[in-house]
N, C-alpha and C positions, 0 to 999 in steps of 0.2 A: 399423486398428491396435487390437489388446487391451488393453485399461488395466486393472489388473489392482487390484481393491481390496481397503484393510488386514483381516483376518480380523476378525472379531465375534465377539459374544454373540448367542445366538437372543433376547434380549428387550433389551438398551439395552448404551449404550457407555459407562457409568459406571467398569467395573469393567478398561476396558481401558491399559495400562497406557500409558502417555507418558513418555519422559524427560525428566528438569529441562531439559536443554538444550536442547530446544526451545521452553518456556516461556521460557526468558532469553533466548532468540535474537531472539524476537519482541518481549519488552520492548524490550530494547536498540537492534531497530529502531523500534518508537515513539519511543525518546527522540529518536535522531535524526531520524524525519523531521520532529515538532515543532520543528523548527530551522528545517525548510524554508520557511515562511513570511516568518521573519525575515530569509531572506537574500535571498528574492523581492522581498519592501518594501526592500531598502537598494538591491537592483541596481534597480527603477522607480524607486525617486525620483531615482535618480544618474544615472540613462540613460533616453531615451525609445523604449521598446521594447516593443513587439505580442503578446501572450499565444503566436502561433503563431512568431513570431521568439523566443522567448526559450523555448518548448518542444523548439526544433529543436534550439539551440545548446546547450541545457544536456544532450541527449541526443545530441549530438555530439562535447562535449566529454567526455562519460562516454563514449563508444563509445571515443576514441581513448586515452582512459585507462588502459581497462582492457588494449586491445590490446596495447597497450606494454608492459604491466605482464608478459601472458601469453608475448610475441613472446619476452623477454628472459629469461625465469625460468620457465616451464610452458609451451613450447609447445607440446608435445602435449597439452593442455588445447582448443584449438582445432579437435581432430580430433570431426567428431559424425556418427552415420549420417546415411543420406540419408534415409530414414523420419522421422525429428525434424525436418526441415525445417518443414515445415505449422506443428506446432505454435512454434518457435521464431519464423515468421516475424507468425503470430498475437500472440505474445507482443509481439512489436516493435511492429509497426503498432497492435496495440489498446490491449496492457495500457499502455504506455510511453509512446510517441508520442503516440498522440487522447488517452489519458487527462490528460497534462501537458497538452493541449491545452484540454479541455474544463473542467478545476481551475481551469487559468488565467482564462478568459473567465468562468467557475463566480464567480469572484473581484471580478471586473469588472462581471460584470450583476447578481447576485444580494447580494453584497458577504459576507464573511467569515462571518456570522454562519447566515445561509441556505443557504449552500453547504453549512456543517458538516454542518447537521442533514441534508443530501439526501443527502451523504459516508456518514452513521451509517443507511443503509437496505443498503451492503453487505455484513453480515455473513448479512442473511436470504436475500442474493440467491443467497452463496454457499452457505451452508447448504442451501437446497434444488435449487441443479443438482446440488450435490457428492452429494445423494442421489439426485438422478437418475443421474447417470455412474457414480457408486462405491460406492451403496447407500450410504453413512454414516449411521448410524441416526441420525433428527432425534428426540431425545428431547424430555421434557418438560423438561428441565431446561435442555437448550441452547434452546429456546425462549423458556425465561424468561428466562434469562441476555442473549436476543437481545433481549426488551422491557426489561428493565431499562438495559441499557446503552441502547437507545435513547431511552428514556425521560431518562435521564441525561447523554445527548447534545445534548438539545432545550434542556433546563434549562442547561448550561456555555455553550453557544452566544449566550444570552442573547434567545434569539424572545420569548420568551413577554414578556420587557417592554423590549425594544426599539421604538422607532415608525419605524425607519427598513426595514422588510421588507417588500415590495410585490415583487408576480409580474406580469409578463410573458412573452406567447410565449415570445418566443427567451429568453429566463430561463428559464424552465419548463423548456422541451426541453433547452436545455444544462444543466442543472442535474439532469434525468435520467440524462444522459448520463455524471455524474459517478459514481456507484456503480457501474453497468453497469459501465465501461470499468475501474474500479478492481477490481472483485469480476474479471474474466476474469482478472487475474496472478495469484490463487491458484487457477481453473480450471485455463489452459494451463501452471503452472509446475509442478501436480501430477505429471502425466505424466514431469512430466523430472527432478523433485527428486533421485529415488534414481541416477541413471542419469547424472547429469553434474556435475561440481563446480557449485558456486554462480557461480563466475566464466567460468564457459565459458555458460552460461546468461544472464548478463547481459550481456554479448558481445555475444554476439548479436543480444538483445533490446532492447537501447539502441543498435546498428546498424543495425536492422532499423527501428527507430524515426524512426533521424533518415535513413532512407531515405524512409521513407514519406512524411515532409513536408519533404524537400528541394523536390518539384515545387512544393510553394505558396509555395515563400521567393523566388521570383520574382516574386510578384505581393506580396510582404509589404516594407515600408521595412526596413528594416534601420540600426540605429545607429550611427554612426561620423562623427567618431571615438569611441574609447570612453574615459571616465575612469579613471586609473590606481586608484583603490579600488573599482570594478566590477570588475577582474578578479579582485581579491582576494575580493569578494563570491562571483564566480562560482566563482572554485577552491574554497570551503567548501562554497559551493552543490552540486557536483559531486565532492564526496572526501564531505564530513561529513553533506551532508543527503540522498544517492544513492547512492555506491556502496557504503561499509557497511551502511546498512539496509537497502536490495533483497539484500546479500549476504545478511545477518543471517536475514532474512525468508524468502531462497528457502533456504537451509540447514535452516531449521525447516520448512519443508514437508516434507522428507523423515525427519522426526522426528513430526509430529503431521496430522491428519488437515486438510482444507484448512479445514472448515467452525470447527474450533475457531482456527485460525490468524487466519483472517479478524476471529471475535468480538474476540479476544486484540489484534489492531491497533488497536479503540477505543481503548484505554489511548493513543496518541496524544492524545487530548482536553485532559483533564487534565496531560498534560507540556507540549502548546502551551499552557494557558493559566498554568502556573508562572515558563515562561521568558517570558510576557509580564507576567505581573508583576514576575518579577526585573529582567528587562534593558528592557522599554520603559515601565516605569509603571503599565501595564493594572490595575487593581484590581478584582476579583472582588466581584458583592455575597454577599449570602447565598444567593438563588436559585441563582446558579451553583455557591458553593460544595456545595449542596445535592445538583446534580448529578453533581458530581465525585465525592461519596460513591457516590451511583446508577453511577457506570462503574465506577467500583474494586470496589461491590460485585459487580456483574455480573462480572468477571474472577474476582474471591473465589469467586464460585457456581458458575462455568464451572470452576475446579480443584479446587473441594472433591472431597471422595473419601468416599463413605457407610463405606465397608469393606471388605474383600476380599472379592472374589466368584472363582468359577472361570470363566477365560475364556482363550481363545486372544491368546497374544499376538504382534501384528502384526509382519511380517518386514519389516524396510525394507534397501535396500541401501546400502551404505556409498559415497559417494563417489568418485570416481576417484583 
């Protein structure tokens, strides 16, 4: 299959043009996936339930969501060539499925703080396949952009003066695992962004998802009964913290290029760490605060624009 990449400049991508709306797209899915945490901590503490039981059914219950959604109101949304398969089923099994998988466990061995910062190593991961597959020029500036927000990732995180951070193997390696499997949904969702609504794409790919780890939910306990304010948990966890910002998210991929996409998702950082001071207490020292400035600046640097320059500007396809 040909993957066909956004036109350039012969010397950097500064001067190429992006629309606002894919910048806001991608905000507005930071903000909600920063939710995602909090609805994770109320469905555990309510219920005793297994990082790969509770990846299944949250990408089960988005699969059947969304299907409904489509079955009843666009169902020829549903309709995709046979050639996007590969990629779509990629999408499932990796980006969606192991990823919730390995967040999860990401959570549980490494603890909140550690994970973050292994989480803020996918924007380079992406940055440099996306220059391998699509030539996206890796300038200088998106590089810095990629150390600063990393840098500023470390710092909100709170490593640096936490004493609760210690590594292990199976820490390590799942905690690897966490960028990887995150950075492939702006890999494999590239290919499809122009070419299929956002909801036909996540269809899919939270189908394919909770296909992929159905076979191990028989070797996994399973909670029940469940308490009546877990489902509540779970229906926010599944409309407000999944299905509008993978929507949000995969809509701006066929707006802006994956590499800036990806950097632009750090801004999640700082939105988890606002609603965990608003809604659970969390108090920020200075250090983190310090941080926070280091990611919003990185985002600032990643949009600023030096001037017009003359460049070809990138033909994306509109939607179904």
């Amino acid at each position: 299959m040909t993957i066909s990449s956004p036109a350039r400049s012969t010397e950097t991508d500064d001067a190429t043009p992006a629309p606002a709306t894919g910048y806001l797209a991608v905000i507005a899915a930071t903000i909600c996936w920063a939710t995602s945490g909090l609805f994770v901590t109320l469905i555990v503490d309510s219920a005793a339930v297994s990082a790969l039981a509770l990846a299944f059914w949250r990408d089960l219950c988005t699969f059947f969501t969304l299907l409904t959604g489509l079955l009843l109101f666009r169902r020829r949304w549903l309709r995709v060539q046979r050639r996007d398969l590969p990629w779509l089923i990629a999408l499932g099994g990796i980006s969606v499925g192991t990823f919730h998988v390995f967040w999860n466990l990401g959570v549980m061995l490494n603890g909140v703080a550690v994970v973050t910062v292994q989480q803020a190593t996918m924007p380079a991961i992406v940055a440099v396949v996306a220059w391998l597959l699509w030539r996206e020029p890796l300038t200088r500036r998106k590089v810095l952009a990629i150390i600063i927000t990393f840098g500023g990732t470390v710092l909100v995180s709170g490593l640096g003066i936490s004493t609760q951070a210690s590594f292990n193997l199976p820490g390590l390696l799942v905690g690897l695992g966490v960028p990887i499997t995150y950075a492939t949904f702006s890999l494999f969702g590239k290919p499809l962004a122009g070419r299929y609504p956002p909801l036909t794409i996540l269809t899919y790919g939270f189908g394919f998802g909770a296909l992929a780890l159905l076979p191990l939910q028989f070797f996994t306990p399973q909670p029940w009964p469940i308490p009546g304010q877990v489902w509540l948990y779970a229906g926010a966890l599944v409309v407000f913290s999944t299905i509008v910002p993978f929507t949000s998210y995969t809509f701006a991929l066929s707006r802006l290029p994956a590499s800036i996409a990806g950097i632009l998702a750090m801004a999640e950082i700082p939105f988890a760490a606002l609603l965990a001071y608003l809604l659970l207490g969390e108090r920020m020292t200075i250090t983190q605060w310090l941080g926070a400035v280091l990611v919003v600046g990185g985002v600032l640097l990643l949009t600023w624009r030096q001037g017009p320059k003359k460049s070809v500007t990138p033909e994306h396809s509109d939607p179904v």
